[in-house]
C-alpha positions as CSV (number, residue, x, y, z in Angstrom):
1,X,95.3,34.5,96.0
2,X,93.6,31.6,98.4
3,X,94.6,28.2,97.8
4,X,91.4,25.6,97.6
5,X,91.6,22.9,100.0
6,X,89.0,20.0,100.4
7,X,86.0,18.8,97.7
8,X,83.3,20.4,96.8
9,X,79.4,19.5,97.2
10,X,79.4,18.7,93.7
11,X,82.1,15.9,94.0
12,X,81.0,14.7,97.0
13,X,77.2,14.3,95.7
14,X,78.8,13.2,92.2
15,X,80.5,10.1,94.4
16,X,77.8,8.9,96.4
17,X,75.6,8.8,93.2
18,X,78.6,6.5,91.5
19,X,78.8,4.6,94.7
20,X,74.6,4.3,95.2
21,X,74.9,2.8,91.6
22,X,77.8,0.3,91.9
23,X,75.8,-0.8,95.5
24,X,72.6,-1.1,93.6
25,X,74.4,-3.5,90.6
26,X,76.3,-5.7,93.0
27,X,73.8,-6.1,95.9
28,X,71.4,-8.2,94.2
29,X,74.0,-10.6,92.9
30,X,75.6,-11.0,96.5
31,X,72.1,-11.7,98.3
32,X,71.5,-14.7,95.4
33,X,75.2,-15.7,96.4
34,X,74.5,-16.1,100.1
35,X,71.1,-17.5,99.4
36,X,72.8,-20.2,97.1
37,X,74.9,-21.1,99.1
38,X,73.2,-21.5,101.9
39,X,70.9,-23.7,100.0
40,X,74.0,-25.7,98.9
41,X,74.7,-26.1,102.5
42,X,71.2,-27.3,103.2
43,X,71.6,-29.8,100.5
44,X,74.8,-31.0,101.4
45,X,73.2,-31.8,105.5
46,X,70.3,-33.4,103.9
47,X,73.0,-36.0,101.8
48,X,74.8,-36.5,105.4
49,X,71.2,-36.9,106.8
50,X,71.1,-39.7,103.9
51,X,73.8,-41.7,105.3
52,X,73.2,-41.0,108.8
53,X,69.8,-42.9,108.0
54,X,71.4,-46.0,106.3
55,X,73.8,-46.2,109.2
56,X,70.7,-46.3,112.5
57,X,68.4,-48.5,109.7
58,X,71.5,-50.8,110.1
59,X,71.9,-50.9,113.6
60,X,67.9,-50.2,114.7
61,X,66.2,-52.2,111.9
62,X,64.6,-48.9,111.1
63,X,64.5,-45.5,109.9
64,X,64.6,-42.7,112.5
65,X,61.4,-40.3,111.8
66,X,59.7,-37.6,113.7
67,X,59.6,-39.5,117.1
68,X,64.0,-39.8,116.9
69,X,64.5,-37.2,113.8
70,X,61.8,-33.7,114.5
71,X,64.6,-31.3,114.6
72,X,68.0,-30.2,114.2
73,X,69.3,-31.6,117.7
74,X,67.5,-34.7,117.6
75,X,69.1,-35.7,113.9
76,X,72.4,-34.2,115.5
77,X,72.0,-37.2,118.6
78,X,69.8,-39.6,116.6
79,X,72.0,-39.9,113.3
80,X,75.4,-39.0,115.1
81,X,76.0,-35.8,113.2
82,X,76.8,-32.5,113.7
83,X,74.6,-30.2,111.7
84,X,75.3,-26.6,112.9
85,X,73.7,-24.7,115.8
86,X,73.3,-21.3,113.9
87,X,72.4,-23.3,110.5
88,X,69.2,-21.1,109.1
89,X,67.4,-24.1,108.1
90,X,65.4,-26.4,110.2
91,X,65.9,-30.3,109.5
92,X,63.1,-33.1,110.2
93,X,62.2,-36.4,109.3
94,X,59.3,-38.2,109.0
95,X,57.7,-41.6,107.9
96,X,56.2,-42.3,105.0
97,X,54.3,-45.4,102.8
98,X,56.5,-48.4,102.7
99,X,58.1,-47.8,99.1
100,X,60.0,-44.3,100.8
101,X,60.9,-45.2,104.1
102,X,61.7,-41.6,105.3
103,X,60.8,-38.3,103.7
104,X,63.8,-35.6,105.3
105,X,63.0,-31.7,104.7
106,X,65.1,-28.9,105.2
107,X,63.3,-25.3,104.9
108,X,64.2,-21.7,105.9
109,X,60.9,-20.2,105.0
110,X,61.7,-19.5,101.5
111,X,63.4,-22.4,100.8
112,X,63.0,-26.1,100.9
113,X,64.5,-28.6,99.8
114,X,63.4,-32.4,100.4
115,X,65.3,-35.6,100.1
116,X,64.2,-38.5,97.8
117,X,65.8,-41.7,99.5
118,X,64.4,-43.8,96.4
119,X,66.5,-41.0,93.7
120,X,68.4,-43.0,90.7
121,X,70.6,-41.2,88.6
122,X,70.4,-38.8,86.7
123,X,67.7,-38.1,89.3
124,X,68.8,-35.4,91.8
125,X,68.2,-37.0,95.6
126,X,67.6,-33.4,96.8
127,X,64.8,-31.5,94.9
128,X,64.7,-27.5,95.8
129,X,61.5,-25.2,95.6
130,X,62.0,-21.5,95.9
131,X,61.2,-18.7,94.3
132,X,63.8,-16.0,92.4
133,X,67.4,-17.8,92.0
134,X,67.9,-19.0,95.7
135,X,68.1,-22.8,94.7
136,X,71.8,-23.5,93.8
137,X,71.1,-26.2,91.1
């Protein structure tokens, strides 16, 4: 009598079916996790972009916009920050009519959020377009 070593073809394919299923339930969730959160990172630049601009309309009698403020390195130098090299989204800022001095974006190409310097509570100061669930509030 021969002992039977090993799996057969039948538990092997019955496995990968369990684990294909398990991958396709949990995926999704985990790509709208790192989407949120990226988001919530985005969101929580665009508040330190906030500040930054209080601080150089103190000390310049201005807002910094697109001349000071077009992209991620220039709000890094203008506002004295340090917003991430390898952050997915690209920052800008740009003027505006008197009654919003600076309008500040933030957008990976399906996301975008945008900063309303003039918010009052219970009024978020970042509003986030984007489609599915990838805005984290």
């Amino acid at each position: 009598m021969s002992t039977r070593t090993g799996f057969t073809i039948i538990e092997i394919i019955i496995v990968m079916i369990i684990v294909g299923l398990l991958a396709a339930v949990a995926l999704p969730s985990f790509v709208t996790s790192v989407e949120q959160t990226k988001a919530q990172t985005a969101k929580s630049n665009l508040l330190a972009i906030e500040a930054g601009q209080q601080k150089y309309n103190e000390d310049h009698s201005s807002y910094c916009t697109a001349a000071s403020c077009g992209s991620n390195t220039a709000i890094n130098i203008a506002l004295n920050l340090s917003i991430a090299g390898n952050d997915p989204f690209a920052y800008s800022c740009a003027a505006v009519v008197a009654a919003i001095p600076y309008n500040c974006t933030a957008s990976d190409g399906t996301v975008s959020l945008t900063l309303n310097p003039n918010a009052v509570a219970p009024t978020q100061p970042v509003t986030c377009t984007a489609g599915g669930n990838k805005c984290p509030y």
